[in-house]
C-alpha positions as CSV (number, residue, x, y, z in Angstrom):
1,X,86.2,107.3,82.5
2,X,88.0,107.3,85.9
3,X,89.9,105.4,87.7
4,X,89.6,103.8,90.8
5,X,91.8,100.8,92.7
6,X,90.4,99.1,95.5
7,X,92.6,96.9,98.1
8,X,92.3,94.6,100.2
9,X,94.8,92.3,102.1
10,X,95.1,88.7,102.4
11,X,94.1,86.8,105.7
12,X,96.7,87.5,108.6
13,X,97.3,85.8,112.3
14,X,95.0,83.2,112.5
15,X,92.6,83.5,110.3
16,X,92.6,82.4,107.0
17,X,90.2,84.0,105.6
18,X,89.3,88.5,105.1
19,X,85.8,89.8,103.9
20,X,88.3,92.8,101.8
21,X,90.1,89.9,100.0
22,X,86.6,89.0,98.9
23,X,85.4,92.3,98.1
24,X,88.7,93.4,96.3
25,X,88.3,90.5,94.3
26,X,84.8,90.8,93.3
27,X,85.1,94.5,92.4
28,X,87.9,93.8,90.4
29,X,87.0,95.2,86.6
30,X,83.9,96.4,87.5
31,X,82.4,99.7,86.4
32,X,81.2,101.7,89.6
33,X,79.7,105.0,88.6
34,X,81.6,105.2,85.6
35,X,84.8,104.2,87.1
36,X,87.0,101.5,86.2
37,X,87.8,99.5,88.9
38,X,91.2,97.3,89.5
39,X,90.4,95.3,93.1
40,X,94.0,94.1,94.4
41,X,94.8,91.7,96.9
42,X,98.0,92.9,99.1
43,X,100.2,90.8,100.9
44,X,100.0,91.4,104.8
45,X,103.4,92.6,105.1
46,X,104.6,96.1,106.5
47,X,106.3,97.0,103.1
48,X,105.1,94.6,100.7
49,X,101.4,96.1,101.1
50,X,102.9,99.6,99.8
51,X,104.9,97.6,97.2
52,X,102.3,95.9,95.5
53,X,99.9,99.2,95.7
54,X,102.7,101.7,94.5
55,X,103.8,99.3,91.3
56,X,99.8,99.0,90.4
57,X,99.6,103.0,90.7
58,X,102.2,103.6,88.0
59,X,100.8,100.7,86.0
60,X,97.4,102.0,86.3
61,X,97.4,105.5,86.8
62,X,94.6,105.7,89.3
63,X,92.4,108.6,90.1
64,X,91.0,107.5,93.1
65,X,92.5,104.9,95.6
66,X,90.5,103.5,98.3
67,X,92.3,100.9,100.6
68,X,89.8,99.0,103.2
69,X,91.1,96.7,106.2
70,X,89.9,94.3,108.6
71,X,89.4,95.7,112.5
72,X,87.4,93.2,114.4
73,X,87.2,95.4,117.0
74,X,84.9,98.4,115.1
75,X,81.6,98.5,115.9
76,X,80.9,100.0,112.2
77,X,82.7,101.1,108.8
78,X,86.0,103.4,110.2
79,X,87.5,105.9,108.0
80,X,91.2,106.6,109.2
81,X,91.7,109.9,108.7
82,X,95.4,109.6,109.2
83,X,98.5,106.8,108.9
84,X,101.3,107.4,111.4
85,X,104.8,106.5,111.2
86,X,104.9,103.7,113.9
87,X,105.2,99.7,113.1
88,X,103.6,97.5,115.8
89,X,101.0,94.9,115.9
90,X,99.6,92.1,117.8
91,X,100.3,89.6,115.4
92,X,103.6,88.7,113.1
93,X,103.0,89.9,109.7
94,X,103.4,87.5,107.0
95,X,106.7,87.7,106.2
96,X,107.2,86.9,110.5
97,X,108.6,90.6,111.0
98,X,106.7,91.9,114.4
99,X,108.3,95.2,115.4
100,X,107.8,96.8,118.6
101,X,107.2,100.3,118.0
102,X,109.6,100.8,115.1
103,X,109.3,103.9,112.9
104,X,108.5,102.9,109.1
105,X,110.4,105.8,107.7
106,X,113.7,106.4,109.9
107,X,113.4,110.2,110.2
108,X,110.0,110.1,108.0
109,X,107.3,112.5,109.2
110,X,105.2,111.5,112.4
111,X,101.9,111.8,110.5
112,X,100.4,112.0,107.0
113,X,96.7,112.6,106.4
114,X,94.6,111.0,103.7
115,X,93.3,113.8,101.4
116,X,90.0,113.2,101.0
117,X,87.1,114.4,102.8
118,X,86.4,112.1,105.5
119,X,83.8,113.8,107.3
120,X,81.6,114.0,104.2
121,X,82.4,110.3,103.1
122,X,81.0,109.5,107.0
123,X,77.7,111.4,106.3
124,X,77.5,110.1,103.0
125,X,77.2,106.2,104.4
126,X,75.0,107.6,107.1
127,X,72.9,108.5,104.7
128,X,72.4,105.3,103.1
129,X,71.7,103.4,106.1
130,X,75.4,102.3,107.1
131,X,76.8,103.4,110.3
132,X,80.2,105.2,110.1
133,X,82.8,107.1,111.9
134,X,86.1,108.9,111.9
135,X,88.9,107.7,113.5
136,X,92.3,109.2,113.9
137,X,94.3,106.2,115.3
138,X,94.6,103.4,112.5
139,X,97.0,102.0,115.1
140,X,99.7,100.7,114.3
141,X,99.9,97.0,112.1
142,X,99.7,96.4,108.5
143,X,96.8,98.7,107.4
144,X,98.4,102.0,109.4
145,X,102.0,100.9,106.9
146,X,100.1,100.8,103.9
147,X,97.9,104.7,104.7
148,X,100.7,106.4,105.7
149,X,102.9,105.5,102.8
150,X,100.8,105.4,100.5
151,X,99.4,109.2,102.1
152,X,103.2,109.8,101.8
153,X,103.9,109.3,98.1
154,X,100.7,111.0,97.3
155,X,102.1,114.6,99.3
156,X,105.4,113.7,98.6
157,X,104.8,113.4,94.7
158,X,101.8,115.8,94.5
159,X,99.6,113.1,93.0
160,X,96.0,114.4,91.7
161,X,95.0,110.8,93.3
162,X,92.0,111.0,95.7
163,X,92.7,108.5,98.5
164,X,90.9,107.0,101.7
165,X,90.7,104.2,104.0
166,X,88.5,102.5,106.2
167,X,88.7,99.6,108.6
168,X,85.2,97.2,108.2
169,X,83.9,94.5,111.1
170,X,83.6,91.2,109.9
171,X,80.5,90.9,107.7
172,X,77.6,88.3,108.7
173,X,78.4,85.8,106.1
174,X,81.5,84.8,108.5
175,X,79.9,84.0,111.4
176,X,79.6,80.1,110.8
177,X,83.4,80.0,110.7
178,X,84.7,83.0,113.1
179,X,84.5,82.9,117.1
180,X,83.2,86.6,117.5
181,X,84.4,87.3,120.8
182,X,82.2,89.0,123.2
183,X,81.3,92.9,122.3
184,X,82.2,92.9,118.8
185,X,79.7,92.7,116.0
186,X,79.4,91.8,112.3
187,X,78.1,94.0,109.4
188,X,75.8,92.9,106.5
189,X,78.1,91.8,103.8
190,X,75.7,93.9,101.4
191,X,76.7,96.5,103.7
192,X,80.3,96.5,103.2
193,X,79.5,96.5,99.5
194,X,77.5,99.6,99.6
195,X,79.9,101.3,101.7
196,X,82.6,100.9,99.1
197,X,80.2,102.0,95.8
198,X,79.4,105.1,98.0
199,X,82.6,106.0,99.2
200,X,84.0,106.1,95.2
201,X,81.0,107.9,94.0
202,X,81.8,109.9,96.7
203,X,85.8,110.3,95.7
204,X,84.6,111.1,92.4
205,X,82.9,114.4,93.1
């Protein structure tokens, strides 16, 4: 049996709440697909995030990682085909720290790419109803940390570990407590569940 850890991250600014809290939480020791499934909650820290992931990937020994954020601005599921090395966000992170355009690794790469394929993970939602894209600007708060170190320590460390990303909308089941400002939409939260069983079926090919 594989593998698999899913994250999420705590609420940040001012919400206090995150649909990929809930869903790393509810996935956590479930079998998807015959694969074992650890869901962890990160901290919403530039460091921390990468912290928390890189103890559980020695602890666990994962085959597949698949990190998912909140971006209330995406009009659909985002995979993030690449993390760069730039720290900057429009909201503190929760240990305070708001950098302005800092470089998470002094002298560190400007880029890493995840290594899975993103292109077939975006037709493989397509194909089951949920609207998905590619991007290659994850931009540059807590999420973008957290994909390119973790992209980093896969290269750097020539881990057989499949890895992706992708940034969600808030799902429906928020809408009684969220101000959704004007142009942005919500996803079915049964969406964002499918989204995440495709995508590892998907990493386990």
């Amino acid at each position: 049996m594989k593998r698999a850890i899913l994250t999420g991250f705590e609420p940040f600014g001012p919400y206090s709440f995150n649909p990929v809290q809930d869903t790393a939480r509810e996935y956590d020791g479930k079998i998807v697909d015959d694969v074992e499934v650890l869901g962890l909650v990160l901290p919403c820290t530039y460091y921390g995030s990468f912290d928390a992931l890189s103890e559980n990937m020695n602890r666990f020994s994962p085959d597949i990682i698949l990190s998912t954020g909140l971006a209330s601005r995406v009009p659909r599921i985002r995979f993030e085909s690449i993390g760069r090395n730039v720290m900057d966000g429009k909201y503190p992170d929760a240990n305070g720290s708001k950098p302005d355009y800092e470089p998470i690794v002094p002298d560190g790469r400007p880029w890493y790419p995840t290594n899975s394929d993103f292109r077939a993970l975006v037709n493989a939602l397509r194909k089951n109803g949920i609207p998905a894209e590619i991007s290659i600007d994850a931009e540059g708060f807590i999420c973008n940390s957290l994909l390119y170190l973790t992209a980093r320590r896969i290269h750097e460390e020539e881990l057989a570990v499949g890895y992706a990303f992708f940034h969600t909308p808030w799902t429906d089941d928020y809408l009684d407590r969220i101000k959704l400002e004007h142009g942005k939409v919500t996803i079915k939260k049964c969406d964002l569940r499918k989204a995440i069983e495709v995508t590892l079926h998907e990493l386990t090919r």
